[in-house]
PDB file of N, CA, C and O in Angstrom, chain B, residues numbered from 101:
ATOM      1  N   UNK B 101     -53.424 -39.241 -16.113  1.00  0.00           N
ATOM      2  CA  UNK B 101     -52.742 -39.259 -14.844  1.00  0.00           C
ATOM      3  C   UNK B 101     -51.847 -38.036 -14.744  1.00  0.00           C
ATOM      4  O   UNK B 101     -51.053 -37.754 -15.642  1.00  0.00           O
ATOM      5  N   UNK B 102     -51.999 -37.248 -13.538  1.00  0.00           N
ATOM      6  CA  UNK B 102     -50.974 -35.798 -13.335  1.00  0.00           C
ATOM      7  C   UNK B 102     -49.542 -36.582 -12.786  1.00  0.00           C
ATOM      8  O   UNK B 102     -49.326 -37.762 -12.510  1.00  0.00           O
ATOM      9  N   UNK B 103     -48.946 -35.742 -12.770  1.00  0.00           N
ATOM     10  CA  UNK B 103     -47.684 -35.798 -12.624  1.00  0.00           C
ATOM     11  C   UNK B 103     -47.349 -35.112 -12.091  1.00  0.00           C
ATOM     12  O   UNK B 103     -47.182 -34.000 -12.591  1.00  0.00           O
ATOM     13  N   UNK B 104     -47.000 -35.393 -10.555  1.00  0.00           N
ATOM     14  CA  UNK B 104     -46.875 -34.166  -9.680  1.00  0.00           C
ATOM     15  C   UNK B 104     -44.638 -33.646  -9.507  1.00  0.00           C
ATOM     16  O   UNK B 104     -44.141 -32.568  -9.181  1.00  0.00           O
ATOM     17  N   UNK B 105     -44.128 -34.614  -9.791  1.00  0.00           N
ATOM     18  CA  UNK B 105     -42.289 -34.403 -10.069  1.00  0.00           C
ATOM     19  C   UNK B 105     -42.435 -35.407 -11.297  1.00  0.00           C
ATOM     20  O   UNK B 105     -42.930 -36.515 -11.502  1.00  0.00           O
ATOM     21  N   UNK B 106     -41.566 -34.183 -12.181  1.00  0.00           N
ATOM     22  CA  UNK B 106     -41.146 -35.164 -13.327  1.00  0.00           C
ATOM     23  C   UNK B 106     -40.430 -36.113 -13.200  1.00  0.00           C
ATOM     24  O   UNK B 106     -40.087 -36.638 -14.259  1.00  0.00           O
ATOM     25  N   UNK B 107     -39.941 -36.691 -11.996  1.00  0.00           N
ATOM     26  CA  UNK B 107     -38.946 -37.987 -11.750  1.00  0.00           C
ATOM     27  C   UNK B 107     -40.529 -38.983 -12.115  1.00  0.00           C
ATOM     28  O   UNK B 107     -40.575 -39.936 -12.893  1.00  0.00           O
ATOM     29  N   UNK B 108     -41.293 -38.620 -11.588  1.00  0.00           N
ATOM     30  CA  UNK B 108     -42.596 -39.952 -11.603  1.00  0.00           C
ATOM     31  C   UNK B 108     -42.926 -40.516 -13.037  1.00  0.00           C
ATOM     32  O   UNK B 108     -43.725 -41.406 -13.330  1.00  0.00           O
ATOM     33  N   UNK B 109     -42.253 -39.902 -13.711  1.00  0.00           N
ATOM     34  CA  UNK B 109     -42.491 -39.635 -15.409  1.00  0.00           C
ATOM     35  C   UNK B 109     -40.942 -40.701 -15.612  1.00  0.00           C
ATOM     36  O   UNK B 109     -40.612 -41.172 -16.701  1.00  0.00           O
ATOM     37  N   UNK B 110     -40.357 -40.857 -14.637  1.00  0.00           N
ATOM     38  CA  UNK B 110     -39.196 -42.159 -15.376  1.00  0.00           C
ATOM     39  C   UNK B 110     -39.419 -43.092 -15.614  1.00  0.00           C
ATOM     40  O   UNK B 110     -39.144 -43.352 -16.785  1.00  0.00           O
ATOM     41  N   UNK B 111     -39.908 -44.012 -14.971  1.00  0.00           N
ATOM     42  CA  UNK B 111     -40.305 -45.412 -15.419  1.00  0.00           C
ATOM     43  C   UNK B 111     -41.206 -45.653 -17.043  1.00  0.00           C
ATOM     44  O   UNK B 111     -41.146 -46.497 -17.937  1.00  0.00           O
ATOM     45  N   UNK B 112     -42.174 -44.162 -16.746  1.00  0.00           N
ATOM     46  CA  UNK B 112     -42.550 -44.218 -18.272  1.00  0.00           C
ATOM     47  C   UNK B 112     -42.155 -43.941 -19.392  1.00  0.00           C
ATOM     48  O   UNK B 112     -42.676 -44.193 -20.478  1.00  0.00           O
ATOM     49  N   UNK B 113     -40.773 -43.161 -19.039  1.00  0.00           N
ATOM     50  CA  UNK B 113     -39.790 -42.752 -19.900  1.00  0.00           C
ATOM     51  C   UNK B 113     -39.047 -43.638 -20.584  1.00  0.00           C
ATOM     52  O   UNK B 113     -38.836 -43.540 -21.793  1.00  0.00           O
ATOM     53  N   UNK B 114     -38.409 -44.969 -19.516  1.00  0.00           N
ATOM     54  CA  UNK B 114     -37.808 -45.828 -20.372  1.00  0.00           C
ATOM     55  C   UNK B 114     -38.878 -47.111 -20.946  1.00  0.00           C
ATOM     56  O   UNK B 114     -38.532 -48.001 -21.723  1.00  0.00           O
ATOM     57  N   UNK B 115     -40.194 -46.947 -20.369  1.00  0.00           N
ATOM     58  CA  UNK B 115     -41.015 -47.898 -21.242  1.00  0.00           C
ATOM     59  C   UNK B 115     -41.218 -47.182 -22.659  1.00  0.00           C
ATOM     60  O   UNK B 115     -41.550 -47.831 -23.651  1.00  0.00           O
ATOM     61  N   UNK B 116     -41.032 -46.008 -22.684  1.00  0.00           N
ATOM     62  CA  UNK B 116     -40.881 -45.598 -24.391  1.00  0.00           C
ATOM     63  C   UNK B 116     -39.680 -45.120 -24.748  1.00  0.00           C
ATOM     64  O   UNK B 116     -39.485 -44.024 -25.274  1.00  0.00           O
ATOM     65  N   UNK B 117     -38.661 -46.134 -24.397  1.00  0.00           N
ATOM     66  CA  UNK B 117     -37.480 -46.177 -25.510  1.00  0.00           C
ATOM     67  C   UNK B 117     -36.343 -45.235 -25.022  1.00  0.00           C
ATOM     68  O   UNK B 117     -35.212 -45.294 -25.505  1.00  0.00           O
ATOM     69  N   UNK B 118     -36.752 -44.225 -23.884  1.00  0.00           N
ATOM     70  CA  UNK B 118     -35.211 -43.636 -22.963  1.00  0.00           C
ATOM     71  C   UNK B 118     -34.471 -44.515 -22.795  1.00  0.00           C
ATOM     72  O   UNK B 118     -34.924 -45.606 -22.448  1.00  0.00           O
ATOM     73  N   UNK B 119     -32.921 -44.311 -23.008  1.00  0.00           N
ATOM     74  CA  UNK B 119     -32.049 -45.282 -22.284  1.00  0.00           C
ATOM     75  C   UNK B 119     -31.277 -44.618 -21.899  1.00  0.00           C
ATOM     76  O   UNK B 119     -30.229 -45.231 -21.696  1.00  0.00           O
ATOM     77  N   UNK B 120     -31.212 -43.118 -21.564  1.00  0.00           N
ATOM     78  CA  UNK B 120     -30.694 -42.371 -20.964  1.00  0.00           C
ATOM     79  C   UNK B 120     -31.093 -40.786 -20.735  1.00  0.00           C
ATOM     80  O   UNK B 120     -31.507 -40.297 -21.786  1.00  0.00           O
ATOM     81  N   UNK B 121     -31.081 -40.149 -19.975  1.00  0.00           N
ATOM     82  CA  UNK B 121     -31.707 -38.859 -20.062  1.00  0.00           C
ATOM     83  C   UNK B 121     -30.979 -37.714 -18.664  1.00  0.00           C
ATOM     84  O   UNK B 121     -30.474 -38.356 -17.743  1.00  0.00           O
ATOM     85  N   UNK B 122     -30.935 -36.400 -18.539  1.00  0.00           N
ATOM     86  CA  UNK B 122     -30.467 -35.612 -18.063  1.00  0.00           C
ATOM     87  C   UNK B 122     -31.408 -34.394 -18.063  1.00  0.00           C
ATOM     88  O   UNK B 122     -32.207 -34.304 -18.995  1.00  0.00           O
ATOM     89  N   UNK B 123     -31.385 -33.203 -16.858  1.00  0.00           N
ATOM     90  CA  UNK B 123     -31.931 -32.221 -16.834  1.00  0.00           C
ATOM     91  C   UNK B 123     -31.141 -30.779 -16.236  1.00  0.00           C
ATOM     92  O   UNK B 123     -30.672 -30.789 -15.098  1.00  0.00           O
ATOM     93  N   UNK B 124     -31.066 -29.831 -16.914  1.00  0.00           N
ATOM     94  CA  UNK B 124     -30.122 -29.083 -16.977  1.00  0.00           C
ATOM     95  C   UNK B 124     -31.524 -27.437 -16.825  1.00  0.00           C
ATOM     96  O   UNK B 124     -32.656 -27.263 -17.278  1.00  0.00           O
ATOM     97  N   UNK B 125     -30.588 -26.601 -15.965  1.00  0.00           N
ATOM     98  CA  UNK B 125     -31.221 -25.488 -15.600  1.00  0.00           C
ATOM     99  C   UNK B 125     -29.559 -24.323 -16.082  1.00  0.00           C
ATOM    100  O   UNK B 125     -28.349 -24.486 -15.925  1.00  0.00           O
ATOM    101  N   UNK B 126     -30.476 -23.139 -16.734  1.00  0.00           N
ATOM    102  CA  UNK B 126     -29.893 -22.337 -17.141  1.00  0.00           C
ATOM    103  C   UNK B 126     -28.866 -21.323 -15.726  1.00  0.00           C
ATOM    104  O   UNK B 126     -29.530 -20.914 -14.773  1.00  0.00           O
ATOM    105  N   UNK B 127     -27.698 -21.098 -15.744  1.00  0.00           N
ATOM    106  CA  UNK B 127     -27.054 -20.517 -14.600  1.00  0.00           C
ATOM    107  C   UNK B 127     -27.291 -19.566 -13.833  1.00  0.00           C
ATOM    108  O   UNK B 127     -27.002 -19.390 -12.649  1.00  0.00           O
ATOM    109  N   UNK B 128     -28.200 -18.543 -15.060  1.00  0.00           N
ATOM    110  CA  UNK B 128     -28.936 -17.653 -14.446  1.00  0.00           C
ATOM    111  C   UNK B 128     -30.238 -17.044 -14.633  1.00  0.00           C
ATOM    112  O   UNK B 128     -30.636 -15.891 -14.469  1.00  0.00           O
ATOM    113  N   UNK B 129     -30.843 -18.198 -15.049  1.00  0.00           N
ATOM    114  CA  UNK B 129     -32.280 -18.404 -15.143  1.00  0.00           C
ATOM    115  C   UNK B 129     -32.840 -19.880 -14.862  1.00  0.00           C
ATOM    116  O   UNK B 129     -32.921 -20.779 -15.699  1.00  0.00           O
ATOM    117  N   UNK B 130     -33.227 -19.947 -13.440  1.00  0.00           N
ATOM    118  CA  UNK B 130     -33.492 -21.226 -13.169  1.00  0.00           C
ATOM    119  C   UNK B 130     -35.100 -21.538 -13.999  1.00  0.00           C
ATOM    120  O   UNK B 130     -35.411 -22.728 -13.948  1.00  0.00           O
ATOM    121  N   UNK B 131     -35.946 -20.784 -14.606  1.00  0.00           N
ATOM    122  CA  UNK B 131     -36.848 -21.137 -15.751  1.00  0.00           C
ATOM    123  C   UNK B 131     -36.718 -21.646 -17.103  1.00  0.00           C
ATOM    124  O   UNK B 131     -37.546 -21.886 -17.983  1.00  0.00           O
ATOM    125  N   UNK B 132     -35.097 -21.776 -17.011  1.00  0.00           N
ATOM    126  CA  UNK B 132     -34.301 -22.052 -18.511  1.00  0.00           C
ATOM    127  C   UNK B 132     -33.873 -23.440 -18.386  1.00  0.00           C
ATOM    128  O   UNK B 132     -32.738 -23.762 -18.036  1.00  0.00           O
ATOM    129  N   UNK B 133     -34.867 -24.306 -18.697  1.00  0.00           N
ATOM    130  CA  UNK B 133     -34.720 -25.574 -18.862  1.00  0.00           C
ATOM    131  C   UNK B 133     -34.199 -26.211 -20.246  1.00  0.00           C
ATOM    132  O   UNK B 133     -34.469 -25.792 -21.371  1.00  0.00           O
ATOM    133  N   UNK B 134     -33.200 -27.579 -19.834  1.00  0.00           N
ATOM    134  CA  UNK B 134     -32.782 -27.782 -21.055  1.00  0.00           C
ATOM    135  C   UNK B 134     -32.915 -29.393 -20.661  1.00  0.00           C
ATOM    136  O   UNK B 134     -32.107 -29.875 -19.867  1.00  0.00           O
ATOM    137  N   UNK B 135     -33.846 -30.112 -21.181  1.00  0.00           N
ATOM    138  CA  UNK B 135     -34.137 -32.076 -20.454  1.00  0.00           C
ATOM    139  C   UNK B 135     -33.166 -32.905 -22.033  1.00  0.00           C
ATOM    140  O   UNK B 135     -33.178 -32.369 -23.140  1.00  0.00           O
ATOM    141  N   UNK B 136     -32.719 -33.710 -21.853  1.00  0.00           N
ATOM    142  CA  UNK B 136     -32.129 -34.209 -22.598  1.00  0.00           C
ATOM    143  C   UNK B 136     -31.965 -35.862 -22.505  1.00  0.00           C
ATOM    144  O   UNK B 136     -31.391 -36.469 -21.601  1.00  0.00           O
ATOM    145  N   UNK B 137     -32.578 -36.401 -23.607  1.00  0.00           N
ATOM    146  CA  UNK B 137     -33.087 -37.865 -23.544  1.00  0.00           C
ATOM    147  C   UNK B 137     -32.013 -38.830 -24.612  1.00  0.00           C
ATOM    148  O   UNK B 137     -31.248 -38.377 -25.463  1.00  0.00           O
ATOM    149  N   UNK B 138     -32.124 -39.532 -24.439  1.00  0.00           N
ATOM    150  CA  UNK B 138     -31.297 -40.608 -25.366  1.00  0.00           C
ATOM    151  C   UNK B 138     -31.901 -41.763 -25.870  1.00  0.00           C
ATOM    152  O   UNK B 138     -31.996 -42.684 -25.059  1.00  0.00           O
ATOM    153  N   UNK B 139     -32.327 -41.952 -26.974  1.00  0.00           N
ATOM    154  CA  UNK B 139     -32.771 -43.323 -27.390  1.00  0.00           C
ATOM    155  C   UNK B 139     -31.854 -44.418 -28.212  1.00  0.00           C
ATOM    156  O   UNK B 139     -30.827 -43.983 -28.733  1.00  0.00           O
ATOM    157  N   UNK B 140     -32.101 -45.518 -28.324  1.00  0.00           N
ATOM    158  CA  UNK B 140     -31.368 -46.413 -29.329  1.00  0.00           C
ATOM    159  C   UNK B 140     -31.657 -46.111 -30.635  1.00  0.00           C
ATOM    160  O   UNK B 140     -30.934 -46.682 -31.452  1.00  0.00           O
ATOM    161  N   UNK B 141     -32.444 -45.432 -31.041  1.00  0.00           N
ATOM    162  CA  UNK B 141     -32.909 -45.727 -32.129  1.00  0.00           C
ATOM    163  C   UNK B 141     -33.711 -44.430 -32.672  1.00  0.00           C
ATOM    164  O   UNK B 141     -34.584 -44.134 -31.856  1.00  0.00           O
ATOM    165  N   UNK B 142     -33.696 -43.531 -33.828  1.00  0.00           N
ATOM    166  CA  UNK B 142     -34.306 -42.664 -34.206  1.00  0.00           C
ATOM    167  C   UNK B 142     -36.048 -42.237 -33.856  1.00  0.00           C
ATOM    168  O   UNK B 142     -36.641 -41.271 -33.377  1.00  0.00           O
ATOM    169  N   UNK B 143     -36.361 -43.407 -34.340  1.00  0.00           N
ATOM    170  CA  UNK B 143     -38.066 -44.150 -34.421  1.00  0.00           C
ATOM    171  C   UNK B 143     -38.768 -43.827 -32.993  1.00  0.00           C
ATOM    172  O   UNK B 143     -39.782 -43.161 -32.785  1.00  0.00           O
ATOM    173  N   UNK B 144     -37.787 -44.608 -31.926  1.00  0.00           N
ATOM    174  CA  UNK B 144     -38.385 -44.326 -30.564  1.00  0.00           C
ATOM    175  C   UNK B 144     -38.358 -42.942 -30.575  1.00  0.00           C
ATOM    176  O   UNK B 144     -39.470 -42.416 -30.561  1.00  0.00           O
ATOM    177  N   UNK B 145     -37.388 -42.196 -30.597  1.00  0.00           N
ATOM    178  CA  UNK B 145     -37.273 -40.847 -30.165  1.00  0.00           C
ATOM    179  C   UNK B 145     -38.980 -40.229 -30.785  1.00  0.00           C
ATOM    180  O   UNK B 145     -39.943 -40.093 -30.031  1.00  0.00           O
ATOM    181  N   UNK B 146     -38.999 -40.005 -31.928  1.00  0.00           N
ATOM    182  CA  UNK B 146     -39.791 -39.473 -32.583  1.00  0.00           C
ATOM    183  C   UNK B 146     -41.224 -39.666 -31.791  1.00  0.00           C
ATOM    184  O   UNK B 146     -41.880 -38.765 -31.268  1.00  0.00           O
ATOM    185  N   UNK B 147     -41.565 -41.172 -31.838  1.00  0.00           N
ATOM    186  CA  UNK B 147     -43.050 -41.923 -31.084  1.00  0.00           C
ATOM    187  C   UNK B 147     -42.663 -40.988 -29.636  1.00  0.00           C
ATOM    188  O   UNK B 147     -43.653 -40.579 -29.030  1.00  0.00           O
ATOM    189  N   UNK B 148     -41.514 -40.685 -29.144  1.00  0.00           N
ATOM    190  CA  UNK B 148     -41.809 -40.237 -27.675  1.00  0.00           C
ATOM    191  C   UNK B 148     -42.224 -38.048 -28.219  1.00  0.00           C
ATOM    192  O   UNK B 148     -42.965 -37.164 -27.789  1.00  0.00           O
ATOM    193  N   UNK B 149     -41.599 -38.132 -28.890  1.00  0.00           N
ATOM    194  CA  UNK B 149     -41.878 -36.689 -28.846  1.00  0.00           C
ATOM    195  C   UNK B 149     -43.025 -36.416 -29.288  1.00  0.00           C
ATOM    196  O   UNK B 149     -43.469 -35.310 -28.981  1.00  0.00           O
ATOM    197  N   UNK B 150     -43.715 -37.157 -29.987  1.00  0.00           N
ATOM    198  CA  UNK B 150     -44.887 -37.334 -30.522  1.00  0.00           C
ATOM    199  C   UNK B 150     -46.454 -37.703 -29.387  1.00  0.00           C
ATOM    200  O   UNK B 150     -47.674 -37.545 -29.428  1.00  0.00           O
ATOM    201  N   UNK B 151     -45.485 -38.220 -28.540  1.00  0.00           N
ATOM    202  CA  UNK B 151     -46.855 -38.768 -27.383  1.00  0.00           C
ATOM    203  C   UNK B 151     -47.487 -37.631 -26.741  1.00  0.00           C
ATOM    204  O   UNK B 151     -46.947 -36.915 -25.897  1.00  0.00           O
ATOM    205  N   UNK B 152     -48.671 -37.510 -27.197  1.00  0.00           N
ATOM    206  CA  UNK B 152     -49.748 -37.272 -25.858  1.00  0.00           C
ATOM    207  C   UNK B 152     -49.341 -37.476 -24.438  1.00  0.00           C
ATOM    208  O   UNK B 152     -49.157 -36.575 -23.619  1.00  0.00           O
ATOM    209  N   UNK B 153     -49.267 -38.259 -24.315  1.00  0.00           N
ATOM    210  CA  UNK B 153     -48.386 -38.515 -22.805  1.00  0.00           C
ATOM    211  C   UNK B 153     -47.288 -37.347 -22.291  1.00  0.00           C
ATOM    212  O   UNK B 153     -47.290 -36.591 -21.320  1.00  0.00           O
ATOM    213  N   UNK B 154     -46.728 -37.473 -22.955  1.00  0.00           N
ATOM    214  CA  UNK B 154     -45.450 -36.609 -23.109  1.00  0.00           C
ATOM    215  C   UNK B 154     -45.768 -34.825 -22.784  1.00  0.00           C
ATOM    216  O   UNK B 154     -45.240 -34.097 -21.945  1.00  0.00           O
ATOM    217  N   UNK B 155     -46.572 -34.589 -23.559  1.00  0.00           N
ATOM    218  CA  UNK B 155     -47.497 -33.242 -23.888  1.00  0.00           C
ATOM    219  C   UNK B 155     -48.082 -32.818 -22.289  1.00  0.00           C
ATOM    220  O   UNK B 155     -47.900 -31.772 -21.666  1.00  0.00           O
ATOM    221  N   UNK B 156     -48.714 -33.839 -21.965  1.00  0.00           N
ATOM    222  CA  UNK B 156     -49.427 -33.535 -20.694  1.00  0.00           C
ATOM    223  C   UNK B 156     -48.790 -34.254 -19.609  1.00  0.00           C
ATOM    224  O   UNK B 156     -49.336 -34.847 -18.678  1.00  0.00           O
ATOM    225  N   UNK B 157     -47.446 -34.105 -19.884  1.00  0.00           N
ATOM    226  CA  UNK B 157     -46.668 -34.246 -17.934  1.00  0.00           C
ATOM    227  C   UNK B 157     -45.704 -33.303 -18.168  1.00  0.00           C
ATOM    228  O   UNK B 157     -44.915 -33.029 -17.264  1.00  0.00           O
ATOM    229  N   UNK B 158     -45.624 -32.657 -19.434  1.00  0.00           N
ATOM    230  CA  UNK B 158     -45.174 -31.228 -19.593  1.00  0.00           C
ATOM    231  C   UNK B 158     -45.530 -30.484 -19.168  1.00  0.00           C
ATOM    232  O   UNK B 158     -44.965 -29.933 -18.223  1.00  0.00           O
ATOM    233  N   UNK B 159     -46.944 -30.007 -19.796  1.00  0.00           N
ATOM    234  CA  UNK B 159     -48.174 -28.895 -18.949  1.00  0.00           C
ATOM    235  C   UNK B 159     -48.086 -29.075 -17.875  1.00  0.00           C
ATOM    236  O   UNK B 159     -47.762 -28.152 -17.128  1.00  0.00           O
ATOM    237  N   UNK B 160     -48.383 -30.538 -17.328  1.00  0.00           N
ATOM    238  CA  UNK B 160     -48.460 -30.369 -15.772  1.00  0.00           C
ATOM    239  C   UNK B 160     -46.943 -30.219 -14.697  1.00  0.00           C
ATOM    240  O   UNK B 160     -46.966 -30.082 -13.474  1.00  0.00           O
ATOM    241  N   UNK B 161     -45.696 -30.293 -15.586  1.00  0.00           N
ATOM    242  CA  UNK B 161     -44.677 -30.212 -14.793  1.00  0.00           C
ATOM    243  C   UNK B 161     -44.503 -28.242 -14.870  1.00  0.00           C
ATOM    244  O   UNK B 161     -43.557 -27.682 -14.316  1.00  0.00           O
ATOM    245  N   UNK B 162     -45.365 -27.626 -15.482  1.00  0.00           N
ATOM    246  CA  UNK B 162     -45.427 -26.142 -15.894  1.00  0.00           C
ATOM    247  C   UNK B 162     -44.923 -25.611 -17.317  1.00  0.00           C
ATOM    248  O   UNK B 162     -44.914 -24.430 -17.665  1.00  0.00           O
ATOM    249  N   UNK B 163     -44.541 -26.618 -18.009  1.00  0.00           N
ATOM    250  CA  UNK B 163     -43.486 -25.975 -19.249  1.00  0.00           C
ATOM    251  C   UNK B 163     -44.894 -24.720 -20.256  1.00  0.00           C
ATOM    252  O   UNK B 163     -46.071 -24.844 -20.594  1.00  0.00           O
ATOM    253  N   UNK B 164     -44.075 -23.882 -20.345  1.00  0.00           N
ATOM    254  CA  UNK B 164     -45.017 -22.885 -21.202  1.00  0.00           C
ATOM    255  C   UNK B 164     -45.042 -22.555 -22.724  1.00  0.00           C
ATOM    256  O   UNK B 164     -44.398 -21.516 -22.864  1.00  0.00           O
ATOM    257  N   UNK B 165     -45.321 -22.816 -23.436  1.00  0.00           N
ATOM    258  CA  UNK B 165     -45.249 -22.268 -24.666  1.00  0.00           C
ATOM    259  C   UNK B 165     -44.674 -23.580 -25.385  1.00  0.00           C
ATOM    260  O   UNK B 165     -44.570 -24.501 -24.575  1.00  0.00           O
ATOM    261  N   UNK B 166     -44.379 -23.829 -26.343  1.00  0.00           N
ATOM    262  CA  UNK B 166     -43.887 -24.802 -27.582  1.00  0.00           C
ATOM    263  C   UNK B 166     -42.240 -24.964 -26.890  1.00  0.00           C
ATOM    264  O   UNK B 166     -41.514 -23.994 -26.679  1.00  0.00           O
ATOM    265  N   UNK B 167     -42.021 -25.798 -26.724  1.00  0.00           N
ATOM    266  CA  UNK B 167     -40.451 -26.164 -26.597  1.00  0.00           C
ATOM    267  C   UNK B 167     -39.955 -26.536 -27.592  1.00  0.00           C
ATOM    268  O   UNK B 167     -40.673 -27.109 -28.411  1.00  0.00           O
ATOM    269  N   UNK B 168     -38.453 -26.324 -27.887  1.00  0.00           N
ATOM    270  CA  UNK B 168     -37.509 -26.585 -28.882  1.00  0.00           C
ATOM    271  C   UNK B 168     -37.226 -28.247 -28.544  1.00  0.00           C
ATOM    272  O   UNK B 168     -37.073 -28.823 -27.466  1.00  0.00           O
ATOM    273  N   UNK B 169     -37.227 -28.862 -30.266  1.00  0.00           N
ATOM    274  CA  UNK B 169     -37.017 -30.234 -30.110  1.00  0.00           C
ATOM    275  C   UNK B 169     -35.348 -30.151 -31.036  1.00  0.00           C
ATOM    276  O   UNK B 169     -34.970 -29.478 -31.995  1.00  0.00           O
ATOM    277  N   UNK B 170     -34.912 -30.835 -30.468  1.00  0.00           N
ATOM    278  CA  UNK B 170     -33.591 -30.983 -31.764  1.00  0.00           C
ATOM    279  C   UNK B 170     -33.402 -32.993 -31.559  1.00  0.00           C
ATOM    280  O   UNK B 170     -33.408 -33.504 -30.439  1.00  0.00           O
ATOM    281  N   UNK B 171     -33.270 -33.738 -32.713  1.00  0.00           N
ATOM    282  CA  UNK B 171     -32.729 -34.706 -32.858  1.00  0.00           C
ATOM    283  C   UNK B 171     -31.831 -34.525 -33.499  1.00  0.00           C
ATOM    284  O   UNK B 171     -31.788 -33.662 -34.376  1.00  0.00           O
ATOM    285  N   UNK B 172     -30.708 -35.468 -33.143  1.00  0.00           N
ATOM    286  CA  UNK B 172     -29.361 -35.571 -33.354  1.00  0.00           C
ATOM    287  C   UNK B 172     -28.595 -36.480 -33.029  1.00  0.00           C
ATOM    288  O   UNK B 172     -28.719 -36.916 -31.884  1.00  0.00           O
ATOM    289  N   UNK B 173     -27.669 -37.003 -33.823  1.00  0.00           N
ATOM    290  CA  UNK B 173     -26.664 -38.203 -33.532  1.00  0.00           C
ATOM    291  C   UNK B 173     -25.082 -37.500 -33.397  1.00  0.00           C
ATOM    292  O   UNK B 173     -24.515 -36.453 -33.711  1.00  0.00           O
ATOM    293  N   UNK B 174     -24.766 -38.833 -32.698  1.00  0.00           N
ATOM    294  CA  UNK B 174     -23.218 -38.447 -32.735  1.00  0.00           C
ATOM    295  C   UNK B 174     -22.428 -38.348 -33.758  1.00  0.00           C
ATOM    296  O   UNK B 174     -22.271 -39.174 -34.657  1.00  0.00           O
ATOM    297  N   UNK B 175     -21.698 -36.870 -33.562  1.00  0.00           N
ATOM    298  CA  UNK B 175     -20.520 -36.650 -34.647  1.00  0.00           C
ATOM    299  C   UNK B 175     -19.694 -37.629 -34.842  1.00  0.00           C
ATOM    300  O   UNK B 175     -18.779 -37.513 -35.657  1.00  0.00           O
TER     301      UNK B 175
END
């Protein structure tokens, strides 16, 4: 299934484990994307970055090249 706005990609977002998320554009590079997700739990995060799914509503939202993943908890 394409994905024509990554908003259409929410509902499937929190069926894999989002419980919060944000999207941030660079000040002076609106191609400088920075999406930022929140899970309960390490495990989910991983299964989501890991999905196929995930991969291809990327491509189709345009993202180019390998994106930077960082997991991380609160200080």
């Amino acid at each position: 299934m394409f994905v024509r706005h990554p908003d259409e990609f929410d509902a499937e977002r929190k069926g894999k484990g989002v419980v919060g998320d944000a999207v941030f554009q660079a000040a002076d590079n609106p191609n400088d994307v920075t999406a930022w997700h929140d899970f309960e739990t390490l495990d989910s995060a991983r299964r989501f970055i890991d999905s196929e799914r995930l991969r291809d509503v990327m491509t189709g939202a345009g993202v180019a090249g390998v994106p930077t993943i960082w997991l991380t908890t609160p200080a």
